[in-house]
N, C-alpha and C positions, 0 to 999 in steps of 0.2 A: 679578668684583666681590666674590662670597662671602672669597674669597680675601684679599683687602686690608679684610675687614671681620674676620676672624678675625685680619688682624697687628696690624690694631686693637687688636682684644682683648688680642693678648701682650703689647702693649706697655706695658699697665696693669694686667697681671694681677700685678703686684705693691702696687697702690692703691685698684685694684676686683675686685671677687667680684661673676661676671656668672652665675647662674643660672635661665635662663628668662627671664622678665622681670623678675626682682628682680637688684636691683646692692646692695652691702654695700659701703660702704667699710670694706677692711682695713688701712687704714696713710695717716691724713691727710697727715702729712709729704709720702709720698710723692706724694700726689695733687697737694700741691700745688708740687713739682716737674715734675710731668711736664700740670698742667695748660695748658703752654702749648700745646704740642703738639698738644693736645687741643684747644682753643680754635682753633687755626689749620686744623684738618680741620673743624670744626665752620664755619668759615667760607667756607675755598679748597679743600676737601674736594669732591669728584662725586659724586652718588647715595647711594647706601645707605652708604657710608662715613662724607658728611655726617651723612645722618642717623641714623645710631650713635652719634656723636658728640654731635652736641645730644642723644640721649636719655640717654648717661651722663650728661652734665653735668646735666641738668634733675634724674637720677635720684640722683645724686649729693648733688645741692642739697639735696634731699625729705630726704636722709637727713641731712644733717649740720644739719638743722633751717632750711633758707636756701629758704623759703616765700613763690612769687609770691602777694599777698596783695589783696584791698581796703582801702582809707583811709576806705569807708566811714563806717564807725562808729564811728570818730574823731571827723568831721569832724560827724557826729548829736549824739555827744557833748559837742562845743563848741558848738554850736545849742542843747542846753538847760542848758549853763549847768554840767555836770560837768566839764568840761575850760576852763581859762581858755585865752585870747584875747592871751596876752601871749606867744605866740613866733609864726612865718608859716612855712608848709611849704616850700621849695624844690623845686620841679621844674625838671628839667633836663635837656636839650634833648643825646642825646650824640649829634654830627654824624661827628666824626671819629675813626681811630684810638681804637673805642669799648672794647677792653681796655684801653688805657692810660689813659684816661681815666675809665674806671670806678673802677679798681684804685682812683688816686688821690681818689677821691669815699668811697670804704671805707676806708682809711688813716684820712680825717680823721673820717668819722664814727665809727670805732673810738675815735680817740682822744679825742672829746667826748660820745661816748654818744650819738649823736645815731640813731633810730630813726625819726623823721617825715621822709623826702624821698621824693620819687617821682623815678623816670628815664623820660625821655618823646620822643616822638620826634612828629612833624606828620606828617600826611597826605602833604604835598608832599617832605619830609626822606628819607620811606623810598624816594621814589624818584630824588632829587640825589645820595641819601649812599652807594643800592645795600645797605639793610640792611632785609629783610623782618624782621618781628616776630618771628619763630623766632630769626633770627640773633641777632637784636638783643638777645634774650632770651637765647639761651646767651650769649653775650658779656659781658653783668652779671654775669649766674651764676659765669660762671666767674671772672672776678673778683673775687666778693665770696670763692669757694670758695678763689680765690690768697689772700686778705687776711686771710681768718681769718673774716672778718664770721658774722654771728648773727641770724636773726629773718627778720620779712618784708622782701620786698622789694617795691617799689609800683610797676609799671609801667603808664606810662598814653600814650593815644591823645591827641595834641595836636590840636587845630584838627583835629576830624576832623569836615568840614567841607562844606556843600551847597554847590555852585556855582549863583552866583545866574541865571547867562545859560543855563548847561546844562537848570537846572531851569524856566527859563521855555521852553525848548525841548523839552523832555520831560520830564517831572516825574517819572513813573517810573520808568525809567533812571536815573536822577540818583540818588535817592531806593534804588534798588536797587544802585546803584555802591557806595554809603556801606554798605549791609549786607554787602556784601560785605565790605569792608574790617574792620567791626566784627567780623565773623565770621573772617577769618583772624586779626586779633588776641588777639580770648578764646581763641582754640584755643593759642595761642602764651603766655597768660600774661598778659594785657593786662588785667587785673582795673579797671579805672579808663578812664573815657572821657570828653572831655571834646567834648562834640555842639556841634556852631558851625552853626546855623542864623540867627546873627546875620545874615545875609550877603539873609537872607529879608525883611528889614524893609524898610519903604518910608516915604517920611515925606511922601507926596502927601495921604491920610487926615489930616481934622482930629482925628478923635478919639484914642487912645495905645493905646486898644485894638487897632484898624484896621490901625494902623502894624505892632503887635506880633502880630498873628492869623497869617501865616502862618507867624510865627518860632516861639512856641508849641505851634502843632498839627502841627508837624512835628517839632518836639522830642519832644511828645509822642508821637507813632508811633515814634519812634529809640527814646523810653527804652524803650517797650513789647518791641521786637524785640530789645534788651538784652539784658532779662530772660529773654526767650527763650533767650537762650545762656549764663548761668550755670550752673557748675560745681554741684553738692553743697558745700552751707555759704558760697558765696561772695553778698555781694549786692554789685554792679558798684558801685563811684565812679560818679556822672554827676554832668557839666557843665551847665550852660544856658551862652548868652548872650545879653545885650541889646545893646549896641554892639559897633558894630564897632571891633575898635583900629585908633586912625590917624583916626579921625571925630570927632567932638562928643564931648564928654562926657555919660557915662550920669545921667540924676537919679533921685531914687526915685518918681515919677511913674511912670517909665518902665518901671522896676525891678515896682512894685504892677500895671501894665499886665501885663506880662508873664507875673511869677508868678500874679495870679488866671485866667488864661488858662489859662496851665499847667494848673492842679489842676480847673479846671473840668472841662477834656480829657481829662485823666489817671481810668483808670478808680481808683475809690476803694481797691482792693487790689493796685496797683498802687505797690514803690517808689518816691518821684518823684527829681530831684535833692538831690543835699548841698552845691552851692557855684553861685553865679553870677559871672558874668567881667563886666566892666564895663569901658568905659575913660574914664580920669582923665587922659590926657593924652601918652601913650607912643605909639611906633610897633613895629611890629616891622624889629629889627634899628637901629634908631636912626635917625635924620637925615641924611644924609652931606653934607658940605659939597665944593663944587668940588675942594678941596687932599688929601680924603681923609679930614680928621676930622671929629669928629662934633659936630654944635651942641649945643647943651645944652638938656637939656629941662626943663619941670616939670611935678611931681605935682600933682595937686589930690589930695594928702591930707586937708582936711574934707571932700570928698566921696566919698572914699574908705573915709573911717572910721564915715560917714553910710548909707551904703549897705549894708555891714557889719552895723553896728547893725540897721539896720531886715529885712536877710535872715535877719539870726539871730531879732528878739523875734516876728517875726511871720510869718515864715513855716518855722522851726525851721532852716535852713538854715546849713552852719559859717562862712558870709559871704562876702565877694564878692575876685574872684580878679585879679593886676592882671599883666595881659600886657605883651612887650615891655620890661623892665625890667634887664633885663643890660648894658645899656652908659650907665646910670645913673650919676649922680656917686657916688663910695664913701660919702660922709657921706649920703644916700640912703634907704641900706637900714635903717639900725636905726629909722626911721620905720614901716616896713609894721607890723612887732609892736606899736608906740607905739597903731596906733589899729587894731588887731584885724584887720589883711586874714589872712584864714585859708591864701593861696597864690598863689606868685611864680613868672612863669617867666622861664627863664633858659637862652638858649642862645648869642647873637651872642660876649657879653664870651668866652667860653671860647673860640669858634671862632678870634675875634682871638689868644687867648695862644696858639694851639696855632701860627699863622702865624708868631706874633714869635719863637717858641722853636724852628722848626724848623730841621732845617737848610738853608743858603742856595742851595742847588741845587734837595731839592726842592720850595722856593718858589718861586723864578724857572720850576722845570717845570711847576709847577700855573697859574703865572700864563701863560704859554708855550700851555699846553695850552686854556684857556678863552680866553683870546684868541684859538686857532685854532678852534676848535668852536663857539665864541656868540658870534662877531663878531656876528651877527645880534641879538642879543637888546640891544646897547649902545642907548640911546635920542640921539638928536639932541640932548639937551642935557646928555649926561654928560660927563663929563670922564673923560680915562683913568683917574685914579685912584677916579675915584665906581664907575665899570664892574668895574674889580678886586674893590672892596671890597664890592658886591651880586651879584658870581658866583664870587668864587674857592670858598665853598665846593663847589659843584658838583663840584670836584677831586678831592675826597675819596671821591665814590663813582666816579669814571670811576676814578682813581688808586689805588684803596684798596691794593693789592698793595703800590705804594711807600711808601704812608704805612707801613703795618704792615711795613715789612721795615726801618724806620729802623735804624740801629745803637745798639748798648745804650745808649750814652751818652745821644744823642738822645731815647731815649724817655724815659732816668731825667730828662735834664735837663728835658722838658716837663712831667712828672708830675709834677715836686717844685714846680714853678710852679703848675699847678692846684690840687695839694693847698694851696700855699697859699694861692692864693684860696678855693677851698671852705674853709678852716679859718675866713678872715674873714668869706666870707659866714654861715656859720653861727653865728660871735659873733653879727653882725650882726641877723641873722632870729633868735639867741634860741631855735634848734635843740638846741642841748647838751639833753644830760642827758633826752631825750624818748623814749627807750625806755619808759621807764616807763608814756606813755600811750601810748605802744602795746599792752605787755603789757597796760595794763587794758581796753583796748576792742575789740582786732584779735582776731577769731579764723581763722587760717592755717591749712586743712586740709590732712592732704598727699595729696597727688593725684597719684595712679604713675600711668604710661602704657606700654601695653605696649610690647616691643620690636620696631623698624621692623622691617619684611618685605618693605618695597616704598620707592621715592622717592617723596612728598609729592608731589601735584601743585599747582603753584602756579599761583591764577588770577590773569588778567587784570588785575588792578587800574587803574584809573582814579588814578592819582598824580600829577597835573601841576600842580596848585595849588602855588602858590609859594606861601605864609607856612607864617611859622614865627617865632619869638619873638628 
């Protein structure tokens, strides 16, 4: 193994200068030629080779200033009113093919200045898609390192999330499953988490308190053991939330419930959150109708923008966050910024272009391959096409080999699709030109890590929750 980690080495020893644990990029261009290669051992790489690889590219990043980061104090900063409320962050969800689709996310935000999005992946996601948080990370990395890109980068834990049946069957198990996960992600660069205790609420309780007490006091123990795992200068992004998406709509009853819960819980020197998630009236992954498409949903946008309001004047918070929302009508989105939602996520519409663009073999294989492996999982009143379109993505982590070995064409053709949907979306959400607040609120420390000596051991993880956005 030393052996194949030293060809490693040659093979870049014209883009990287690997001295102990310090790496120098000597010749950009180069690196970013030869960064595919790198990325693909970084991914389909065994043992110490792997991980050689993620640590150049992590090391690499540090240096050409491409800093996993928190949105924290952005997101502080829009809560009291230094930062306006007129553009909505993008988070997004990368399921498939996550170089190619990265790359195409830095392309367009190079070319609109855009600095505010986060890339994010669900609890249930790392385990359909086959991309633990390490990977997942050098994969951005190394994309943004191919695209030229500059600044932080904002990765974050999606619906990282209590199962409500598990935690009423052991609570701390459950509860310790989730720190684990929190814990291999900060180690990985996961600077942002977005805690889903939503899932705790009950609505048997007349009083909003009642309902909301165990979603609260276990939020508040998640943020606590958080904090516990921050880096030097970093303070973690955190989530709340009060509804679940796919349920009622959240009010600010509900909302005041909650958060005074919250801080009551929360020891007083204690970070608390910077955004709350709500839902207004979205599903994750959308509605699917018998034929395959997708019924048309609406927002309640004054509730939306209500809820907003009231997380920022009163509880400092950058406002409330609207899940589910990618297979949304296009006329849509330039509403979230209209009435201040501080952040969007976004993963089904992408998964959909990256099917409709690939090529038609390996779709009929992916579709081929989940019809043979989760026939089980089809419900008695799906239709074939409903079943397709709530499991194909599964393909992409059992498949991931074939998606990534597409032929150039194939990739360029899909990329140029995404890029230009993210170009629209980012019209849309009012993204352009937001570097700026970044540079005035973000501070990215950089953080070397020394060089492997050994394979990572990866634990167990509890990954079976299906949502995701």
């Amino acid at each position: 193994m030393a052996e194949k980690v030293d060809q490693l080495l040659e093979q870049m020893k014209d883009a990287l200068r690997v001295d102990g644990d310090a790496v120098q990029v000597v010749d950009e261009a180069a690196l970013r030629d030869k960064i595919d290669q790198l990325i693909n051992q970084a991914v389909f790489g065994q043992g110490l080779v792997r991980e050689t690889a993620r640590w150049l590219i992590w090391e690499a990043a540090q240096a050409l200033g491409i800093k996993p980061a928190s949105i924290h104090e952005l997101y502080m900063a829009i809560g009291r009113g230094d930062v306006p409320t007129d553009f909505t962050v993008p988070a997004m969800n990368v399921r498939g093919i996550n170089f190619v689709m990265s790359r195409a996310i830095f392309r367009a935000a190079n070319k609109m200045n855009v600095g505010s999005m986060l890339f994010e992946i669900a609890r249930s996601e790392i385990g359909y898609t086959d991309q633990r948080p390490a990977e997942y990370v050098a994969a951005v990395l190394a994309a943004a390192i191919k695209e030229g890109f500059r600044g932080p980068v904002f990765f974050q834990g999606d619906h990282f999330q209590i199962s409500a049946s598990r935690y009423k069957e052991n609570a701390k198990k459950e509860v310790e499953s989730l720190k684990t996960l929190m814990t291999e992600a900060v180690e990985a660069g996961f600077y942002n988490i977005d805690i889903d205790t939503s899932t705790l609420v009950t609505l048997e309780p007349e009083s909003l308190e009642e309902q909301q007490r165990l979603n609260y006091e276990v939020c508040a123990a998640l943020t606590q053991y958080a904090r516990s795992l921050e880096p030097d200068g970093i303070t973690i992004s955190l989530g709340g939330e009060i509804g679940e998406v796919g349920g009622h709509n959240s009010t600010v009853p509900e909302l005041d419930a909650f958060m005074s819960g919250y801080i009551a819980t929360l020891p007083a020197d204690v970070a608390g959150i910077s955004k709350i998630s709500v839902q207004t009236g979205t599903s994750h992954g959308g509605v699917v109708l018998p034929d395959g498409t997708l019924a048309e949903v609406n927002v309640d946008f004054e509730t939306l923008g209500e809820l907003g309001r009231v997380a920022r004047e009163s509880y400092g918070l950058g406002g409330a966050v609207q899940h589910g929302a990618s297979t949304l009508p296009e006329d849509a989105f330039s509403k979230f910024p209209e009435v201040g939602t501080v952040e969007i996520h976004l993963a089904t519409g992408f998964q959909n272009m990256i099917f409709d663009y690939a090529p038609e073999a390996l779709v009929q294989a992916s579709y081929d391959y989940v019809n043979e492996h989760f026939a089980g999982e089809r419900k008695a009143n799906q239709t074939a096409d409903q079943f397709i379109y709530s499991t194909r993505k599964k393909a992409f982590g059992s498949m991931k080999q074939q998606w990534w070995e597409m032929a150039d064409e194939d990739r360029a053709r899909i990329g140029k699709a995404l890029q230009d949907q993210f170009e629209f979306l980012f019209t849309q959400l009012n993204v352009g030109n937001t570097k700026r607040y970044v540079a005035a609120t973000v501070d990215a420390p950089t953080l070397h890590r020394p060089r492997p000596t050994e394979v990572a051991e990866e634990a167990d993880l509890d990954i079976a929750h299906d949502l995701s956005d």
